[in-house]
C-alpha positions in Angstrom: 90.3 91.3 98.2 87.6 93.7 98.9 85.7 95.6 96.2 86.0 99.3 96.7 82.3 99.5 97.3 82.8 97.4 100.5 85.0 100.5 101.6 83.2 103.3 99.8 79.7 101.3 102.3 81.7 101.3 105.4 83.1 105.3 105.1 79.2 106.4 104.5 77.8 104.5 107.2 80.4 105.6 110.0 80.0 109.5 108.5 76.0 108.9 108.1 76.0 109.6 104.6 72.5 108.2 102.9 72.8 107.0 99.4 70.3 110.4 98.6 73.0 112.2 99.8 76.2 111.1 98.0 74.3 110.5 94.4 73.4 114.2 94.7 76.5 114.9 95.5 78.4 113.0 92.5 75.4 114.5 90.6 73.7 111.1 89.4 70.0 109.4 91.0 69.9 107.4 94.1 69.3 104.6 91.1 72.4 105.1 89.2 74.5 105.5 92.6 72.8 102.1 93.6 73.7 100.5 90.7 77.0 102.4 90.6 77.7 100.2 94.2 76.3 97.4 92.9 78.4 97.2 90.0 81.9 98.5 91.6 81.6 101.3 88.7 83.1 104.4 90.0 85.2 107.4 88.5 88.4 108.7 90.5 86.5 112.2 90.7 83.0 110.4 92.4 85.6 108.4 94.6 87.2 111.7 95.7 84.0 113.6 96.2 82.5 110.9 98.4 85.6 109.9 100.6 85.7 114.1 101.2 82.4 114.0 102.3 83.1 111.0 104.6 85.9 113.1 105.9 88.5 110.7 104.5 91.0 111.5 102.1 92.1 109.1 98.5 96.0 108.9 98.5 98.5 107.5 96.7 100.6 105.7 98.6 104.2 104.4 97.8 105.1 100.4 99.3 107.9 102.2 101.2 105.3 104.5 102.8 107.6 107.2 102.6 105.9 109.2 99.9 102.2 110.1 100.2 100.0 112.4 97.4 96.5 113.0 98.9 93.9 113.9 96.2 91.6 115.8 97.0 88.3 117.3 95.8 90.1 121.0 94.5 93.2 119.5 92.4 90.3 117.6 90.1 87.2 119.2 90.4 86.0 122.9 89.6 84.9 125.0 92.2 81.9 125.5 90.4 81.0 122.3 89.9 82.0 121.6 93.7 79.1 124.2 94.6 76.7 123.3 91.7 76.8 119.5 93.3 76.3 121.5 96.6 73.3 123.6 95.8 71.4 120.5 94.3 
């Protein structure tokens, strides 16, 4: 089974998102993101912010396929923090 850093690799390099990029934009160093993919260590709400900025959505997805719930960056994050990550 893949780790969800295998994925979470594969979404920033087809979108062209450096590791600079996404840390600042989770709000952590380009070390602590590093070690965050090394260790397969992240939170729902970096997991959110970085598929978003990969132009990919997480979802919840029942076995039947007939009941999606996309989460996206507004239902869980503040505004404000949305543009203080931004303006970093």
């Amino acid at each position: 089974m893949k780790k969800i850093t295998t994925y979470l690799k594969e979404i920033m390099n087809k979108a062209n998102v450096s590791a600079q990029e996404a840390s600042s934009c989770i709000g952590v160093s380009v070390g602590t993101f590093r070690n965050k993919l090394s260790q397969d260590r992240f939170s729902v709400d970096d997991l959110i912010i970085l598929a978003e900025m990969c132009n990919y959505h997480l979802a919840f997805i029942s076995s039947d396929n007939k009941n999606i719930e996309l989460l996206d960056v507004s239902s869980y994050i503040s505004d404000d923090d949305i543009r203080k990550n931004i303006e970093e």
